[in-house]
Each structure stands twice: as structure tokens, then as C-alpha cells.
N, C-alpha and C positions, 0 to 999 in steps of 0.2 A: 306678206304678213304686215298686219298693219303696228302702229305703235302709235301711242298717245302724245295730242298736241293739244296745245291750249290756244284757243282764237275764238276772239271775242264774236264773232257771225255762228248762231245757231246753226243758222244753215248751212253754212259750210263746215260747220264740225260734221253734222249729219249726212253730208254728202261726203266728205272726206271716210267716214265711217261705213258708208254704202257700197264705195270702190274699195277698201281695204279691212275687211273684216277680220277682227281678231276672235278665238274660237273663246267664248264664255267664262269658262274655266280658266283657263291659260290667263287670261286678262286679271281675274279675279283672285288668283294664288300670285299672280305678279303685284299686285296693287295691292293686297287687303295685307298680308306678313301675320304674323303669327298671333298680334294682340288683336288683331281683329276678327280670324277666327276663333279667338277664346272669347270675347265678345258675341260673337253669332252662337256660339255651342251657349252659352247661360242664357242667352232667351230660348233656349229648345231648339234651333234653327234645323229643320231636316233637309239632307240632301238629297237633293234628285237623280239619283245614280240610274244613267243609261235613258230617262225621260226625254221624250222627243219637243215636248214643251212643258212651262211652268203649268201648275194646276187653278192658277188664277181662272180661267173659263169656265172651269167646272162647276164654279160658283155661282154663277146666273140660275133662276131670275134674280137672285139677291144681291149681285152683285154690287160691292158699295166703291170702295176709294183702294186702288190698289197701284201700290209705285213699286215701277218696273226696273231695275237696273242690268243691263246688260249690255256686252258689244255690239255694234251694230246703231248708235248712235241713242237709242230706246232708253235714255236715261227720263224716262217720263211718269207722272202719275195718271194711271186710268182708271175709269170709273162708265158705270151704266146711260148711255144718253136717254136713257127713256125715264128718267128721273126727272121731274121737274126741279126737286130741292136740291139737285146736289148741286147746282152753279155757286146760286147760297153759301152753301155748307163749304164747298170748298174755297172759294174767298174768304169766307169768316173765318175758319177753323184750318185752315190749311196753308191757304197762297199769303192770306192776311194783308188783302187790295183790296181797291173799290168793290163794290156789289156791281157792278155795269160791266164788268171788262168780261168778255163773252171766251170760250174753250173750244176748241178744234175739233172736228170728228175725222178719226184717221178710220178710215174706209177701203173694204177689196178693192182695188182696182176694175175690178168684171164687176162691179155692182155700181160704178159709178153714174151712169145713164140711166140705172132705174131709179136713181136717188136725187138727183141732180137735175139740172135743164140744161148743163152743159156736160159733153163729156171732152176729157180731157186728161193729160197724165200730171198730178200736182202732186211730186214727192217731196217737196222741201216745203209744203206751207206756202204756197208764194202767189197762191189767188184764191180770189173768192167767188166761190160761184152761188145761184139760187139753188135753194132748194128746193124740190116741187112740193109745189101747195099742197099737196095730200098727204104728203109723207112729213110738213113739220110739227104735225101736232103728235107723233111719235118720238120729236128728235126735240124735247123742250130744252134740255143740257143744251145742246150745239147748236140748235139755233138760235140765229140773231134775229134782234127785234125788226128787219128789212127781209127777213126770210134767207137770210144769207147763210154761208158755212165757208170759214177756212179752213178747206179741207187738205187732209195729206193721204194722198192713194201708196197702199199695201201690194206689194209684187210678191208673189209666193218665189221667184227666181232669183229675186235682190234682197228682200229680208222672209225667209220662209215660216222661221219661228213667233214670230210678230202676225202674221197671214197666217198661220195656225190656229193662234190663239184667238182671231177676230174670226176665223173660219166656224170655230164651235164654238165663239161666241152666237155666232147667229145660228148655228147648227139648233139652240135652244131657245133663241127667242125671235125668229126670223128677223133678224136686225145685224144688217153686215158693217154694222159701225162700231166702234169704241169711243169714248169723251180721250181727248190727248192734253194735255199738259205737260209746261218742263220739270221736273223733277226739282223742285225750289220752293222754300220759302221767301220769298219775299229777297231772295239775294240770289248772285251766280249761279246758274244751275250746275247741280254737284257732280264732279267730275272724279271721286276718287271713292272707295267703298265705306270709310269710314265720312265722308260727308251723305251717302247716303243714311248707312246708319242713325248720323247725329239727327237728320231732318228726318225720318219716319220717327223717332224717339221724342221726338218735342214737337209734333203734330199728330193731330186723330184719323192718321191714316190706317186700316186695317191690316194690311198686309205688306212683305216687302221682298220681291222675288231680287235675288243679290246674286247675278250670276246663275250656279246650280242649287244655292240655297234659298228653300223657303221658307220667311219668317212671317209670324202671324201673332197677333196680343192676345193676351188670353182672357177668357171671356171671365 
């Protein structure tokens, strides 16, 4: 059973969360107490009772800016890489950085070779490979202006519900990527439920998967 630490290396949070995984629920009735589920119930917050993943995928092709919170290190905001404007949108309106600083494509692991020119296993973010030339003018979000991508590869046996959710992502738009970012404003990436809440509440993110619940603004 895992339990929660605070260290300042991304990636070894995310690694430390890989090798000891806490179950969704459990983390999220531990951490959130009782005013924050009274909090999630007045935005309408529905639970996913028995759901084998969040229904963020279901959303494509429309898919816009959707932040993930869950065990398993996936404290991230994702969004559609076949969007040219969302790099944009999401610095302006979201991250509130530069316009230049470029977004991760977290990708199946089995699709790495047809997407890449190198293959290889990069779970924590920690290289950057090309992307093939054919395939960047599909991938405007993630790729960089050198054709590059720091990519992070998806294990259906190491995090299954993440490799789901990019599974039928691409199930609908033959695209076995997602855009990855940390779940942040422009500070710490948020590590307790009520900082996720605070950060999807005072940015223009669409949606915000919290564990078993889905939260979504209303139109």
C-alpha cells in the first residue's frame, strides 16, 4: 500500500507512485474529509460507481483541457494533441507561462515506433525523441519546433486506467497520444484534493476527474 510523500523530483514522485499504488477511492476519502466532499456534491459532482475508467475519452473528437486527478502519480492536465491552439490556450488561460514552453505527449507504449524514430521505454519524461516527419503535422500540441517530443510511454500492466483512457482515446481518433501536463498553475503541482479543486476553479479547464468523481462546468 502506498502512502503519500512530498518530494520535490516530479519524477520520483511518479515513480515512487508506479511501484506503490494506492487504490483511487481509498486515497481520495483519505485526503478530501468531509468538506470537500460537500464541496464536489454543490458543483453536481457524479460518481463513477463500479466504472472501469473516467469518461473523459468519451469526449473526443472534441476533446478540450481535461485535469486528471488520481493515484498513480496522474496528477495531470490532459488535452487533444491534434489541436494546434490548445498549446496557446493552455499557457494563457491555464498554466499562465511563456507562449514557447512546449507539453508532453503521453503515448501507448506499443505505438511508440510508429510515432517516433526511436523506440524505447520513457516512463518518467526523461528523453526526448523525434518525431516522424509524417506524423508531426498531426501532433501540433506536442510537438516541438525541432520535431521533438518529451514523451512519457503508457503500460497497460503499470498504470492500466491511464492506458485506457488513451486506448479509446485513439479507439476514436486513430491517435494513441494524449497532451500531458502537471496539474498546476503556475505553482507546485497539487498534491491534495482540495488543491486540485482550488486550481480547476480559477482556471478554464473543462473538466476534473477527482478520484471516482466527475466534475464538469456547466455550460
Amino acid at each position: 500500500m502506498g502512502q503519500m510523500v512530498r518530494e520535490e523530483s516530479g519524477g520520483e514522485m511518479l515513480k515512487y507512485w508506479q511501484l506503490n499504488p494506492m487504490p483511487a477511492e481509498e486515497f481520495v476519502i483519505e485526503r478530501a474529509g468531509r468538506e470537500v466532499l460537500q464541496f464536489i456534491e454543490s458543483y453536481r459532482a457524479k460518481a463513477l460507481s463500479g466504472a472501469p475508467a473516467p469518461p473523459a475519452p468519451h469526449q473526443p473528437p472534441k476533446l478540450k483541457k481535461v485535469a486528471k486527478f488520481r493515484a498513480g502519480g496522474n496528477r495531470s492536465i490532459l488535452a487533444d494533441p491534434r489541436r494546434s491552439d490548445i498549446k496557446e490556450m493552455l499557457n494563457a488561460k491555464i498554466k499562465r507561462r511563456e507562449s514557447f514552453r512546449p507539453f508532453a505527449p503521453s503515448i501507448l507504449r506499443e505505438a511508440v515506433a510508429e510515432w517516433f524514430e526511436q523506440d524505447d521505454d520513457v516512463p518518467f519524461m526523461m528523453e526526448v525523441f523525434q518525431i516522424r516527419p509524417e506524423k508531426r503535422s498531426l501532433l501540433p500540441a506536442v510537438c516541438h519546433v525541432d520535431g521533438s517530443g518529451r514523451l512519457q510511454t503508457v503500460h497497460a500492466d503499470t498504470n492500466p486506467l491511464y492506458h485506457q483512457l488513451i486506448s479509446e482515446f485513439c479507439r476514436l481518433t486513430s491517435i494513441p497520444i494524449v497532451l500531458n501536463t502537471s496539474f498546476n498553475e503556475n505553482e507546485p503541482v497539487v498534491c491534495r484534493p482540495e488543491e486540485a479543486l482550488d486550481c480547476f476553479l480559477r482556471t478554464k479547464m473543462d473538466v476534473l476527474v477527482l478520484g471516482n468523481f466527475y466534475i464538469a462546468r456547466e455550460s
